[in-house]
N, CA, C and O atoms as a printed pandas DataFrame, in Angstrom:
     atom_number atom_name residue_name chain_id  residue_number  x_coord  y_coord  z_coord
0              1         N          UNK        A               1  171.952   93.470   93.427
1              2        CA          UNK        A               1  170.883   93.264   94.362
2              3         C          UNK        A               1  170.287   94.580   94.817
3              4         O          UNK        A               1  169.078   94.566   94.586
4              5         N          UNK        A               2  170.543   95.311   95.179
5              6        CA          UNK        A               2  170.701   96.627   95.408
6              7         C          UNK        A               2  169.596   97.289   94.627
7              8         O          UNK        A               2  168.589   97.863   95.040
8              9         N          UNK        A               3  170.089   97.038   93.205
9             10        CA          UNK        A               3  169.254   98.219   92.314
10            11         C          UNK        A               3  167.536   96.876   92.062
11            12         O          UNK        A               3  166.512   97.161   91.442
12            13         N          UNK        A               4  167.760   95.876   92.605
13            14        CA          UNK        A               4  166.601   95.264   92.430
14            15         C          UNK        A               4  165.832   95.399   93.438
15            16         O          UNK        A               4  164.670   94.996   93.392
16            17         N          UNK        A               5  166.497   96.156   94.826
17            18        CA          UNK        A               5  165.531   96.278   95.529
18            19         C          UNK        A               5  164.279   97.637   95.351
19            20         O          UNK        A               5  163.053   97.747   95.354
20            21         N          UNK        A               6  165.812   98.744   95.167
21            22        CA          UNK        A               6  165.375  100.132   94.583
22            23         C          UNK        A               6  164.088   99.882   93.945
23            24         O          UNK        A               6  162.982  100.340   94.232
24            25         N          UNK        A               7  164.561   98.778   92.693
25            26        CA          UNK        A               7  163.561   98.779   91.900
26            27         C          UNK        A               7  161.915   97.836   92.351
27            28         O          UNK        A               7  160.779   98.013   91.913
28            29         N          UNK        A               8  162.227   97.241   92.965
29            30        CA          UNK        A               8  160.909   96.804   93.487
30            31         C          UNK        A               8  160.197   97.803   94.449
31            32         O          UNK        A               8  158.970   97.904   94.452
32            33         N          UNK        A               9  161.232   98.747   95.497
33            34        CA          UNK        A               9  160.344   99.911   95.800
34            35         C          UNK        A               9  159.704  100.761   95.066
35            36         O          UNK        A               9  158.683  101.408   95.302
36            37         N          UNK        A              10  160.444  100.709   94.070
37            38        CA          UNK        A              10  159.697  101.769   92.985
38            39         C          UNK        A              10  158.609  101.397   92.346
39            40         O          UNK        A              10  157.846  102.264   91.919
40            41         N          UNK        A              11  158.255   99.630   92.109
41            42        CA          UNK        A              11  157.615   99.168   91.538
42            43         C          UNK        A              11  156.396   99.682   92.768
43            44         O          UNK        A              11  155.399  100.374   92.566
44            45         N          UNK        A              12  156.762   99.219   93.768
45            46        CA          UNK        A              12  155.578   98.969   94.738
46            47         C          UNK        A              12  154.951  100.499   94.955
47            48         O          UNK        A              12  153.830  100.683   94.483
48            49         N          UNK        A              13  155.529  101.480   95.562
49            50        CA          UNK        A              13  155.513  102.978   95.185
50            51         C          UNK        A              13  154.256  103.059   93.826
51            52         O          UNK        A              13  153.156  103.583   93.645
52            53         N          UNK        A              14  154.907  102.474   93.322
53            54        CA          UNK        A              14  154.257  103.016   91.625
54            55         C          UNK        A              14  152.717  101.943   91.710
55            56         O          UNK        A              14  151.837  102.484   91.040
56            57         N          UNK        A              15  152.422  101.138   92.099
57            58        CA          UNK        A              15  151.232  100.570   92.421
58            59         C          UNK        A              15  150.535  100.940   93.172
59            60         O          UNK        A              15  149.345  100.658   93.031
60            61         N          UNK        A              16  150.923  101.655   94.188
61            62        CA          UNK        A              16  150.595  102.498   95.417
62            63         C          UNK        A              16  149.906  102.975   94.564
63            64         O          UNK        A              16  148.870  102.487   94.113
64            65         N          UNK        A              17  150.582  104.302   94.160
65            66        CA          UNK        A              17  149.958  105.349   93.638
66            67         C          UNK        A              17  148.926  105.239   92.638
67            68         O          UNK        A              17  147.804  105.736   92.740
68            69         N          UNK        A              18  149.436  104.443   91.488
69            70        CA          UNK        A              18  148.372  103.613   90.744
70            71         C          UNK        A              18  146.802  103.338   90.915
71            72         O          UNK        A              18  145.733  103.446   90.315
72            73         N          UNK        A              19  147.354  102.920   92.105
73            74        CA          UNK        A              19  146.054  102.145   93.261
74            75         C          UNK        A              19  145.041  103.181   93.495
75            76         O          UNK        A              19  143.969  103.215   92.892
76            77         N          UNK        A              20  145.416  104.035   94.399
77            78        CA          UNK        A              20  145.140  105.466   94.692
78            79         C          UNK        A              20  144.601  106.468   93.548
79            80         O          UNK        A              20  143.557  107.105   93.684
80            81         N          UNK        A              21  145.278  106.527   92.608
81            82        CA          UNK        A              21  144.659  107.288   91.569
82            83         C          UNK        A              21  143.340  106.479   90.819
83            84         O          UNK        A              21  142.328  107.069   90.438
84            85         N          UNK        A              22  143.532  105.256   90.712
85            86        CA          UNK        A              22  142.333  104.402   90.160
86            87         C          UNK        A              22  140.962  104.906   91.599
87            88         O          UNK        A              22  139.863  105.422   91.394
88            89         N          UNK        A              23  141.291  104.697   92.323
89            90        CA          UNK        A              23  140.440  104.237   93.177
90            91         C          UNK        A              23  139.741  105.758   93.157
91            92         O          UNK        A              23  138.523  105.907   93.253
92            93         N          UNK        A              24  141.019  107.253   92.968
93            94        CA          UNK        A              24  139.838  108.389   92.695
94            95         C          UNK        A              24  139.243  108.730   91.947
95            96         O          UNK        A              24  138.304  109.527   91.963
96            97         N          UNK        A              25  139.819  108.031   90.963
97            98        CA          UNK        A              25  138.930  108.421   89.515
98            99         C          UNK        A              25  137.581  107.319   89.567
99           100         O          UNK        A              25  136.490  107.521   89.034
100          101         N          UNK        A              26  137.918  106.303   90.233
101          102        CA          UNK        A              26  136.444  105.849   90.056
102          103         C          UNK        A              26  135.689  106.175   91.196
103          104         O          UNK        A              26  134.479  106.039   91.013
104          105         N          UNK        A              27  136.085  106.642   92.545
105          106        CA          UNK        A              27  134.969  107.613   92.749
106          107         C          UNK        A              27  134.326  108.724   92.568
107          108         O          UNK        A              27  133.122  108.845   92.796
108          109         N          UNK        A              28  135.215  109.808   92.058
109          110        CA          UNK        A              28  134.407  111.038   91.130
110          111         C          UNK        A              28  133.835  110.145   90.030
111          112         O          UNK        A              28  132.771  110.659   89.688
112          113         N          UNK        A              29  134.084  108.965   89.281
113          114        CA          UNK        A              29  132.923  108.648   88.324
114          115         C          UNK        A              29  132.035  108.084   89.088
115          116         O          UNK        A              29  131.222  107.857   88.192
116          117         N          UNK        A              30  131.655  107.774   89.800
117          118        CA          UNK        A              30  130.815  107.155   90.877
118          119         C          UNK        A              30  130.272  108.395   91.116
119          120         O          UNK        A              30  129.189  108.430   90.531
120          121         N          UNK        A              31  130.468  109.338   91.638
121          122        CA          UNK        A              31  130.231  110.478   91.995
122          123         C          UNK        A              31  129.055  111.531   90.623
123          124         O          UNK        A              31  128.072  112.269   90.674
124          125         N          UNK        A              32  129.882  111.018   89.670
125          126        CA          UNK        A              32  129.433  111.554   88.759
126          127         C          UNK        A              32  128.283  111.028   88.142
127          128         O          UNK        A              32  127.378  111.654   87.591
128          129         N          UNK        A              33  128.426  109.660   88.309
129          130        CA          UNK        A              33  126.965  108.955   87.471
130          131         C          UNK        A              33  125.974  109.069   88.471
131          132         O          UNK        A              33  124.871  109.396   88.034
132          133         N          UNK        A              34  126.067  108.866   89.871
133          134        CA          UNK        A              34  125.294  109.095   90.631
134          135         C          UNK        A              34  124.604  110.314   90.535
135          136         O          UNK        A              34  123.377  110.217   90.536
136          137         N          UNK        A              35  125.107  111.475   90.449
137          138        CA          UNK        A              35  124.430  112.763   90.089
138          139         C          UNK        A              35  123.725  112.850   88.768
139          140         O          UNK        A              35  122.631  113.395   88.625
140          141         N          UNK        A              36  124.522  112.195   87.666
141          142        CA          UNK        A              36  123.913  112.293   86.365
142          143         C          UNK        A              36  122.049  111.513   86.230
143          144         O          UNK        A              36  121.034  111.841   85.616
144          145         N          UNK        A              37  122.495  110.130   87.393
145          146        CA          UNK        A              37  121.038  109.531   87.430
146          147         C          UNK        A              37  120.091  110.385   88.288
147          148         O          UNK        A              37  118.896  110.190   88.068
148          149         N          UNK        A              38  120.358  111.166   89.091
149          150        CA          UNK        A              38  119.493  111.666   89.640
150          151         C          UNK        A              38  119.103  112.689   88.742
151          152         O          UNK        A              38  117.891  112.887   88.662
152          153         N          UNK        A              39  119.841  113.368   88.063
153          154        CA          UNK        A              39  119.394  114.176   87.029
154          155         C          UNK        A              39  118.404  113.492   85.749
155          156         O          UNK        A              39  117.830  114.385   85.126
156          157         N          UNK        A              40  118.229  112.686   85.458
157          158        CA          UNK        A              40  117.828  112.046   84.652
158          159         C          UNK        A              40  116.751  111.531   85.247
159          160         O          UNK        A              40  115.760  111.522   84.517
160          161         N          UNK        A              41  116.524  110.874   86.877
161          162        CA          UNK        A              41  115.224  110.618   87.222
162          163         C          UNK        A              41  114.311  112.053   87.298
163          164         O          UNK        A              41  113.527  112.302   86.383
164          165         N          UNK        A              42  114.400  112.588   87.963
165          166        CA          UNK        A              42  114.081  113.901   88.179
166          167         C          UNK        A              42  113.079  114.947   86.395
167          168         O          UNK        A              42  112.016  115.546   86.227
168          169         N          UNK        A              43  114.485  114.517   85.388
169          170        CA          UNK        A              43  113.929  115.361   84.000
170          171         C          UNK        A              43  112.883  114.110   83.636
171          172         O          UNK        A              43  111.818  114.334   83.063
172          173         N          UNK        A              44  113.224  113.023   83.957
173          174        CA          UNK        A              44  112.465  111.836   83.321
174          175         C          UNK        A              44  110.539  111.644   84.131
175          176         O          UNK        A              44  109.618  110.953   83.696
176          177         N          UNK        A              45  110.560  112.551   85.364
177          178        CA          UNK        A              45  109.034  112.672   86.150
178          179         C          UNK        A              45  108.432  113.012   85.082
179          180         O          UNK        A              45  108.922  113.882   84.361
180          181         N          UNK        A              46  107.477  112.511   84.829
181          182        CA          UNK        A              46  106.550  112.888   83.819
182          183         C          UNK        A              46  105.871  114.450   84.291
183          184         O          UNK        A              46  105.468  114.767   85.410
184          185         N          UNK        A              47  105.895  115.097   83.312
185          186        CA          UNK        A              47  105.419  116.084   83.636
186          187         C          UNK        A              47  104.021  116.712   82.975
187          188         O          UNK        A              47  103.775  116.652   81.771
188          189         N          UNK        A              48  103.265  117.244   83.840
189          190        CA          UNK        A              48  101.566  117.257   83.585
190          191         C          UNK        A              48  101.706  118.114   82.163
191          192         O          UNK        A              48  102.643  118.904   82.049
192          193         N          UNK        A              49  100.829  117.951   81.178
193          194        CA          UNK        A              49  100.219  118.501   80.008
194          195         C          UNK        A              49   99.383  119.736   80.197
195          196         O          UNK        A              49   98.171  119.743   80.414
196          197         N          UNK        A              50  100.206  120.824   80.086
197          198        CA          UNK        A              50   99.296  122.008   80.122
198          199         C          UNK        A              50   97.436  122.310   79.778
199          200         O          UNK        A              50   96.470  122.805   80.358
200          201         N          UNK        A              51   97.762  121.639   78.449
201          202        CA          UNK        A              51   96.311  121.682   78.043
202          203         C          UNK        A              51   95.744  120.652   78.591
203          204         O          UNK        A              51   94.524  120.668   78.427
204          205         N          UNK        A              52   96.146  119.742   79.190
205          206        CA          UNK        A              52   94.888  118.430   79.470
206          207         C          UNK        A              52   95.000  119.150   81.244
207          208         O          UNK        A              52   93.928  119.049   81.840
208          209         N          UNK        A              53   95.828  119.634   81.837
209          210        CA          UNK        A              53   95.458  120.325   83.022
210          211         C          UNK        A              53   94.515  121.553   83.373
211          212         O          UNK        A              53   93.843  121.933   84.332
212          213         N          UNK        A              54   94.832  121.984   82.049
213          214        CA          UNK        A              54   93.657  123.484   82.304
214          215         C          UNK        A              54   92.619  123.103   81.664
215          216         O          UNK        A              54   91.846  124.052   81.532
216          217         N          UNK        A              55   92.251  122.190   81.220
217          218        CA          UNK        A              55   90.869  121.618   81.160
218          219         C          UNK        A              55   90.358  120.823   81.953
219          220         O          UNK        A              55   89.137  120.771   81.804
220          221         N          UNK        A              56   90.636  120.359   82.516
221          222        CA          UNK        A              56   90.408  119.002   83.854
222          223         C          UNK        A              56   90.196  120.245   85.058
223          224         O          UNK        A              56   89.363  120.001   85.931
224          225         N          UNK        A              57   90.817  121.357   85.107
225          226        CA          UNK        A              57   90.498  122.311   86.189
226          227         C          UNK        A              57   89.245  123.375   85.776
227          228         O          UNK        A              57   88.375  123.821   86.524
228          229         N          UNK        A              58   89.385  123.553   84.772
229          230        CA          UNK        A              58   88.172  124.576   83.924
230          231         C          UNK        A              58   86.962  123.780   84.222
231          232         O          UNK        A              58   85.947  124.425   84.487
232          233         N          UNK        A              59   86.900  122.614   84.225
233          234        CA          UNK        A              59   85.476  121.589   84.291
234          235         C          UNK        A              59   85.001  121.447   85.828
235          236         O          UNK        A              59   83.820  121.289   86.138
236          237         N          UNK        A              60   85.697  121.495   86.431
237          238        CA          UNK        A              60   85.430  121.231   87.901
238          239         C          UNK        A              60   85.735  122.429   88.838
239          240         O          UNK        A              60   85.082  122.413   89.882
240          241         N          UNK        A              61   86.762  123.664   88.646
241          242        CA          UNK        A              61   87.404  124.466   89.773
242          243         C          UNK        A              61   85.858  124.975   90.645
243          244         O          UNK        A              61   85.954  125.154   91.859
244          245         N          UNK        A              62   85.043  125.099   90.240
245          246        CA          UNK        A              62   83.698  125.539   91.033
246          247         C          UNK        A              62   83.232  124.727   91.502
247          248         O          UNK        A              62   82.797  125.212   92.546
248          249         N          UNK        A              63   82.964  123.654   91.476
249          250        CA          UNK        A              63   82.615  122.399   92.567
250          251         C          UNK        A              63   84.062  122.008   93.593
251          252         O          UNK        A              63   83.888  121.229   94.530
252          253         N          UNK        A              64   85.106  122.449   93.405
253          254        CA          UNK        A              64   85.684  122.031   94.043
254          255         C          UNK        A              64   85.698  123.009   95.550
255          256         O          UNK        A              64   85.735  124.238   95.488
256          257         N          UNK        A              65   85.663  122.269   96.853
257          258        CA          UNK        A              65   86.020  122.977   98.274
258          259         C          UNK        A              65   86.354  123.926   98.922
259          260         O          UNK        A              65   85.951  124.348  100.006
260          261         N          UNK        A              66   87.440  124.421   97.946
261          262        CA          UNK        A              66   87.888  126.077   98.352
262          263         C          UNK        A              66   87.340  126.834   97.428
263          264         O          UNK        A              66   87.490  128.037   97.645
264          265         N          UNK        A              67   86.593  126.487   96.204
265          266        CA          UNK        A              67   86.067  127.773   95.633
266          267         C          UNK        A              67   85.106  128.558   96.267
267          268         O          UNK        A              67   84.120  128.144   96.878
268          269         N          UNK        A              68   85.470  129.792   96.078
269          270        CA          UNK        A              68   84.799  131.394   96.755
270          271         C          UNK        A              68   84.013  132.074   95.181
271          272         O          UNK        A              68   84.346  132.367   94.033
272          273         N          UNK        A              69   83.157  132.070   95.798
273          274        CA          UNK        A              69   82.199  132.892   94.738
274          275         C          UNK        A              69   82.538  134.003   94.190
275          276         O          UNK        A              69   83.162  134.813   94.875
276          277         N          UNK        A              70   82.255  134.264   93.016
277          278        CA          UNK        A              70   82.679  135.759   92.340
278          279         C          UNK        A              70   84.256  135.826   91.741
279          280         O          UNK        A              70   84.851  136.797   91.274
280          281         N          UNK        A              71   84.665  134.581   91.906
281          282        CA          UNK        A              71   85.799  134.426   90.982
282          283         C          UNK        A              71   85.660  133.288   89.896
283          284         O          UNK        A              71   85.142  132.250   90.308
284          285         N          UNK        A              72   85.976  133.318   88.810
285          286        CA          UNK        A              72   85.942  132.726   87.832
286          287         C          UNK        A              72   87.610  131.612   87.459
287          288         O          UNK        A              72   88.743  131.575   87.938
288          289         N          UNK        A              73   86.974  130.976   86.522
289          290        CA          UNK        A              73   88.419  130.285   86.132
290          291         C          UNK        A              73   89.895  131.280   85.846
291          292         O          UNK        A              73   91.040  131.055   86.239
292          293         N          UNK        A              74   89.519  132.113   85.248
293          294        CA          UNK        A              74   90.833  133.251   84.692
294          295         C          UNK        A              74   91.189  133.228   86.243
295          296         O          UNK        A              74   92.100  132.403   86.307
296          297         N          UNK        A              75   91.013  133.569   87.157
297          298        CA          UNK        A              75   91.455  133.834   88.513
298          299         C          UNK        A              75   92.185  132.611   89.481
299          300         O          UNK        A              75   93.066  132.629   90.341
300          301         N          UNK        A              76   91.406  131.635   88.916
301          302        CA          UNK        A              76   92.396  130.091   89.455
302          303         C          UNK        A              76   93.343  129.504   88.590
303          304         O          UNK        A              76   94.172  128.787   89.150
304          305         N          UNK        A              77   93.436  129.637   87.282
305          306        CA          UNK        A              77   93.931  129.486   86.250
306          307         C          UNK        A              77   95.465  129.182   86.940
307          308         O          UNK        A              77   95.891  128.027   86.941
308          309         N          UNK        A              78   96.357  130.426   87.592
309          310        CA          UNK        A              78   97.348  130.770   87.699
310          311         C          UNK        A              78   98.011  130.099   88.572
311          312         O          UNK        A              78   99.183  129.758   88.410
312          313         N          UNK        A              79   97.083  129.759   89.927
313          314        CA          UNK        A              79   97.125  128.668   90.935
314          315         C          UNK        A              79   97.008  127.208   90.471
315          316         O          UNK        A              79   97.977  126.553   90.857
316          317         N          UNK        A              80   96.558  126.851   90.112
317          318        CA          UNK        A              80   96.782  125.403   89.289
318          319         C          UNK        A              80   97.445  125.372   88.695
319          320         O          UNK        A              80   97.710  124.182   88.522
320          321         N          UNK        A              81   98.524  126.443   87.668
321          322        CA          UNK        A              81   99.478  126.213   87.056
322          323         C          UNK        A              81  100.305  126.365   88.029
323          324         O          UNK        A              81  101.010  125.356   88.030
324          325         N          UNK        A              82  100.670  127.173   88.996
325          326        CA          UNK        A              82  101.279  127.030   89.756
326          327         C          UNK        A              82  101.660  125.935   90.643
327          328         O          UNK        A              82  102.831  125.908   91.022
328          329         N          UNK        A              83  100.932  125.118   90.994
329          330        CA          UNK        A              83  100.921  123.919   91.377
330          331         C          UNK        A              83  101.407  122.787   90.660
331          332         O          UNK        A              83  102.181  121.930   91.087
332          333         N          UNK        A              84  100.743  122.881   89.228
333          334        CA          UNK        A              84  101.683  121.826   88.289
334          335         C          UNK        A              84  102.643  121.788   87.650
335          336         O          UNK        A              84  103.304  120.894   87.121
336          337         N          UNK        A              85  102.727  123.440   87.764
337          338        CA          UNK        A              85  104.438  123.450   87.084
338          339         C          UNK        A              85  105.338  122.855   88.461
339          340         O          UNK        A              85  106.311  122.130   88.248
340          341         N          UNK        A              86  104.858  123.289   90.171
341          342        CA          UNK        A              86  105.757  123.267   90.860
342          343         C          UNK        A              86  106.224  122.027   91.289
343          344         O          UNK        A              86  107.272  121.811   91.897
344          345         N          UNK        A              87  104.985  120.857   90.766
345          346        CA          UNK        A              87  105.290  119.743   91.101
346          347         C          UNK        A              87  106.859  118.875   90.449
347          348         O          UNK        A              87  107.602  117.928   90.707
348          349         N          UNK        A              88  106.691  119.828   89.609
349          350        CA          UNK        A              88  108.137  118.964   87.959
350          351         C          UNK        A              88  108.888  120.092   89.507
351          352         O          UNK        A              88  109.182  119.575   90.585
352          353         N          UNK        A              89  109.013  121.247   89.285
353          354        CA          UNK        A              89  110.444  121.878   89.793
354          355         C          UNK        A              89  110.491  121.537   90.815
355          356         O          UNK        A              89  111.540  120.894   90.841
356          357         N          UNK        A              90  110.028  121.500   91.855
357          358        CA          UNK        A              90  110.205  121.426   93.372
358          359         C          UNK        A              90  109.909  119.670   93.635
359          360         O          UNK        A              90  109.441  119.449   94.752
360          361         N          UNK        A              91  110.060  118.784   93.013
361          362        CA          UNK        A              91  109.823  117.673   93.188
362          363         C          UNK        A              91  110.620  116.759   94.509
363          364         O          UNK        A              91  110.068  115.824   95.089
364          365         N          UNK        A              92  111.707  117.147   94.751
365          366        CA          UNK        A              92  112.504  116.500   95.659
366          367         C          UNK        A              92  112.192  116.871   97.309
367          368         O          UNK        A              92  112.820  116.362   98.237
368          369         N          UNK        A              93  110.858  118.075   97.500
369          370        CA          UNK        A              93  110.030  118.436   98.458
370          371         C          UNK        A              93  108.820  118.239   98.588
371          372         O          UNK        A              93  107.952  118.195   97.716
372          373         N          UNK        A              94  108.727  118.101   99.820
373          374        CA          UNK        A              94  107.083  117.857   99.981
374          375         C          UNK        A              94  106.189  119.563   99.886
375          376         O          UNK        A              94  106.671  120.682   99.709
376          377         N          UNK        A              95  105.122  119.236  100.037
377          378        CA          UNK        A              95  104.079  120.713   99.761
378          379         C          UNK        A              95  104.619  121.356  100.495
379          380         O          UNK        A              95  104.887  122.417   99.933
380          381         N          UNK        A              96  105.120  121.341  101.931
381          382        CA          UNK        A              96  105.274  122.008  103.096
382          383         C          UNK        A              96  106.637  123.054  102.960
383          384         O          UNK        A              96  106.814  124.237  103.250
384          385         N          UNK        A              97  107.338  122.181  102.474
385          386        CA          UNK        A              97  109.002  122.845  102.221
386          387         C          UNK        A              97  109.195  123.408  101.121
387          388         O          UNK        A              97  110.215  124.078  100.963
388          389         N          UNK        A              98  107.842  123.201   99.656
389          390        CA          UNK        A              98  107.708  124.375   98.735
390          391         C          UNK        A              98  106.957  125.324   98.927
391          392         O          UNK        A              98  106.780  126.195   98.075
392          393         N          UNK        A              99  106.497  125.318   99.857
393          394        CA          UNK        A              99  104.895  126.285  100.097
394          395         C          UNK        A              99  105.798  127.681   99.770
395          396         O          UNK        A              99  105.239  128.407   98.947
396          397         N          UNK        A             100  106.888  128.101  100.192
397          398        CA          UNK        A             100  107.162  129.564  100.531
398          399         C          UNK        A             100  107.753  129.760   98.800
399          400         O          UNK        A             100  107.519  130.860   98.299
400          401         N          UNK        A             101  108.364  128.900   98.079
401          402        CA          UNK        A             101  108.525  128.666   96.605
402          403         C          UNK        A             101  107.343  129.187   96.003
403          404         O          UNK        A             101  107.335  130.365   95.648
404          405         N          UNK        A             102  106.346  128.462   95.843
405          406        CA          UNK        A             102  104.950  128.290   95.303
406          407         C          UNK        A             102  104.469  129.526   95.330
407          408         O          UNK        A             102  103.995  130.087   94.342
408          409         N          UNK        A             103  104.588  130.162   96.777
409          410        CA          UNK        A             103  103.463  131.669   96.712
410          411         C          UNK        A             103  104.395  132.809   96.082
411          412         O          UNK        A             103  103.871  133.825   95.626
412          413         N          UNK        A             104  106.204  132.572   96.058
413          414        CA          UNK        A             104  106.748  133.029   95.036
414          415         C          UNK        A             104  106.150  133.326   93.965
415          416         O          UNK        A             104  105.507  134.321   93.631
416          417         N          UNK        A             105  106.479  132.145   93.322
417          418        CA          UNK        A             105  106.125  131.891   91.963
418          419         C          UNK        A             105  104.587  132.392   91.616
419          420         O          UNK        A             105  104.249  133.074   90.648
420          421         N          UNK        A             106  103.705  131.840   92.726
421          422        CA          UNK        A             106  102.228  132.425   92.532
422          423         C          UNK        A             106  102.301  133.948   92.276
423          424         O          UNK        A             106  102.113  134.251   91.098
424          425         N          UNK        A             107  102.425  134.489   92.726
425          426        CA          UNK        A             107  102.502  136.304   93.298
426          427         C          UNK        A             107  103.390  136.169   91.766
427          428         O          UNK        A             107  102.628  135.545   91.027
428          429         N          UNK        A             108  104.290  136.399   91.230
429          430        CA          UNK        A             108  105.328  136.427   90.280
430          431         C          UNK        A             108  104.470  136.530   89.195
431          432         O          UNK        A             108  104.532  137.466   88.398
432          433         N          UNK        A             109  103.306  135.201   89.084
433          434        CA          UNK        A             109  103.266  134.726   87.284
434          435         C          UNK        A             109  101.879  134.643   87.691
435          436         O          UNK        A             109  101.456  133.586   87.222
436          437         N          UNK        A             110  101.001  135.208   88.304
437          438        CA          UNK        A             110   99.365  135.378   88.637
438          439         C          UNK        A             110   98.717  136.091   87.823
439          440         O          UNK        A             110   97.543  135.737   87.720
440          441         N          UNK        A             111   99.029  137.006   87.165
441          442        CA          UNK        A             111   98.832  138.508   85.928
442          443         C          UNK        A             111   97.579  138.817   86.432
443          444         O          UNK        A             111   97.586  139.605   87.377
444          445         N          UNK        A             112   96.471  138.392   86.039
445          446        CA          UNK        A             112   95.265  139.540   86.184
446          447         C          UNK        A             112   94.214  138.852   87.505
447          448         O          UNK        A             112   93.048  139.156   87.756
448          449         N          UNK        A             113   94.911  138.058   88.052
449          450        CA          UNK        A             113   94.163  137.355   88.793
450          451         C          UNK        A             113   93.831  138.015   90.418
451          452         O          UNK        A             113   94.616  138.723   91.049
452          453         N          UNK        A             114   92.745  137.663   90.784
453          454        CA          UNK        A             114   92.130  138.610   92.053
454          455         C          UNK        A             114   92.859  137.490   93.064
455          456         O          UNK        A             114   93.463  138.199   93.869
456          457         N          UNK        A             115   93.073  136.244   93.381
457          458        CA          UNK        A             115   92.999  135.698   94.842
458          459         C          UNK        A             115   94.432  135.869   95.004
459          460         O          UNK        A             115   95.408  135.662   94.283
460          461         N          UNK        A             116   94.273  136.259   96.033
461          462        CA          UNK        A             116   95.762  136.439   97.203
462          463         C          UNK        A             116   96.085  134.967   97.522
463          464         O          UNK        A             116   95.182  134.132   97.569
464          465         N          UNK        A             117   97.552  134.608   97.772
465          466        CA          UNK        A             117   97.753  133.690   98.366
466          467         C          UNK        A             117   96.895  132.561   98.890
467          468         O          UNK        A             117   96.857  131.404   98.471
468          469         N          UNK        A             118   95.981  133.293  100.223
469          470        CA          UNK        A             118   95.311  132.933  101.206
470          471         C          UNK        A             118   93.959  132.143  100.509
471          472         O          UNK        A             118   93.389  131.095  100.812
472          473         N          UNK        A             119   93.748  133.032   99.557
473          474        CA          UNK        A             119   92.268  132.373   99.099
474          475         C          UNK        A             119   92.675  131.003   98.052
475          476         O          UNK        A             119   91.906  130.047   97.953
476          477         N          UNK        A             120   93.954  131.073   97.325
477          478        CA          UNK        A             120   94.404  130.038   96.423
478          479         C          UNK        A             120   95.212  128.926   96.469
479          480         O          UNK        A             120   95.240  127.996   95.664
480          481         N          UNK        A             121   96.061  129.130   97.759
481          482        CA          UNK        A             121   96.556  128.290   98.054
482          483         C          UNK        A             121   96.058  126.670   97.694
483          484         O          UNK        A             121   96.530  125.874   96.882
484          485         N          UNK        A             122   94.620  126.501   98.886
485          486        CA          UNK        A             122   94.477  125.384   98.639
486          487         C          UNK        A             122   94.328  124.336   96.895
487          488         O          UNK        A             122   94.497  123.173   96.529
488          489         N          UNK        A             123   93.956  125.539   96.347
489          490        CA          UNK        A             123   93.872  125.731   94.257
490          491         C          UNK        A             123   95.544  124.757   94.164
491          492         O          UNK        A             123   95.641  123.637   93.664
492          493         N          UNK        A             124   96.600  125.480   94.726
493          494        CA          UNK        A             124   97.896  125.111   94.016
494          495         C          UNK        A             124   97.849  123.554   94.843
495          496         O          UNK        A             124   97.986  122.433   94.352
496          497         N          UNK        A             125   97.610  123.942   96.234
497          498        CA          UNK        A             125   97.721  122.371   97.183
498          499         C          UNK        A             125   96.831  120.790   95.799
499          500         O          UNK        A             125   97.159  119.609   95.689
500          501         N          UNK        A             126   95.947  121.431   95.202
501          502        CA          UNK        A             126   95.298  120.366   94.728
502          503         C          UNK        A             126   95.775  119.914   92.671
503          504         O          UNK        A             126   95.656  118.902   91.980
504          505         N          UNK        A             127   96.134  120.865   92.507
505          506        CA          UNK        A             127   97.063  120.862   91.265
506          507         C          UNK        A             127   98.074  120.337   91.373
507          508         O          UNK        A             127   98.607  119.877   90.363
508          509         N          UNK        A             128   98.919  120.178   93.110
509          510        CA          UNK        A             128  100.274  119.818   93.097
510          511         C          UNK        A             128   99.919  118.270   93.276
511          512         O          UNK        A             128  100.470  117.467   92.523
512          513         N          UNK        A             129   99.052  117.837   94.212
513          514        CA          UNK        A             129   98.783  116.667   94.457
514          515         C          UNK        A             129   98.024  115.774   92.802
515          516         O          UNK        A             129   98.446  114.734   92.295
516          517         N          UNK        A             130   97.166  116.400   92.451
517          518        CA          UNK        A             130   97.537  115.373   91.127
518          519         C          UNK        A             130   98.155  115.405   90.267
519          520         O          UNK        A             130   97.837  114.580   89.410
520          521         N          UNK        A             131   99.246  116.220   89.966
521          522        CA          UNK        A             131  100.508  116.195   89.455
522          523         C          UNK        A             131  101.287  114.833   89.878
523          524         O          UNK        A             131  101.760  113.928   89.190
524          525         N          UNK        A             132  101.231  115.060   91.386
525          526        CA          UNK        A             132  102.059  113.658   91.731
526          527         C          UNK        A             132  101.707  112.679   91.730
527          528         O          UNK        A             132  102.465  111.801   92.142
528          529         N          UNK        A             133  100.351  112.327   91.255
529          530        CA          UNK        A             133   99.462  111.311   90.930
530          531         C          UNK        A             133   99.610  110.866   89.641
531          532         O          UNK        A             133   99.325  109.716   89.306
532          533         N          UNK        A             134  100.093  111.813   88.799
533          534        CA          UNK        A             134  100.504  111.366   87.552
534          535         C          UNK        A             134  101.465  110.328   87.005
535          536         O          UNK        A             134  101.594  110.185   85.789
């Protein structure tokens, strides 16, 4: 009797633990697919077409609101890409909480372009928004 009790503690012990180890492994996989889908929604945002963006901006950037005279497309060019690349990377933020990202990246990858921040901003504000329209 004795060793049948032993042994049912041990049994029960051993289900315990059982229990416990199941239950962590399926929350790190829980853990894990959950991250994997967010990774996968995120790569899966469609992301804007370079060439069908810098033509849709080449046709219009001079009628549009913030354009300032005496700059040409080569000069907004950089700001609209900036905006549509930032929409794929910075997606899990709104404009407000990438803005300090954006003029990064602007200032960074602008090359021959004349507008400062200040004058282009609104350029990236409107590249980012139909990005997310996409």
């Amino acid at each position: 009797m004795r060793d049948r009790r032993r042994g049912g503690a041990d049994v029960n012990a051993l289900a315990t633990a059982a229990g416990a180890a199941a239950g962590n492994v399926a929350g790190a996989l829980g853990s894990a697919v959950k991250t994997l889908a967010e990774g996968l929604a995120k790569a899966g945002a469609k992301k804007p077409d370079p060439a069908t963006e810098e033509a849709y901006w080449k046709d219009r950037y001079d009628k549009e609101p913030y354009f300032l005279m005496g700059y040409g497309f080569e000069d907004y060019l950089p700001a609209y890409r900036t905006g549509w690349e930032g929409r794929s990377r910075y997606s899990d933020k709104p404009f407000e909480e990438a803005e300090n990202d954006l003029q990064f990246d602007y200032e960074n990858n602008r090359g021959k372009s004349r507008l400062e921040w200040e004058g282009c901003r609104d350029a990236v504000r409107a590249a980012w928004d139909r990005a997310g329209r996409g």
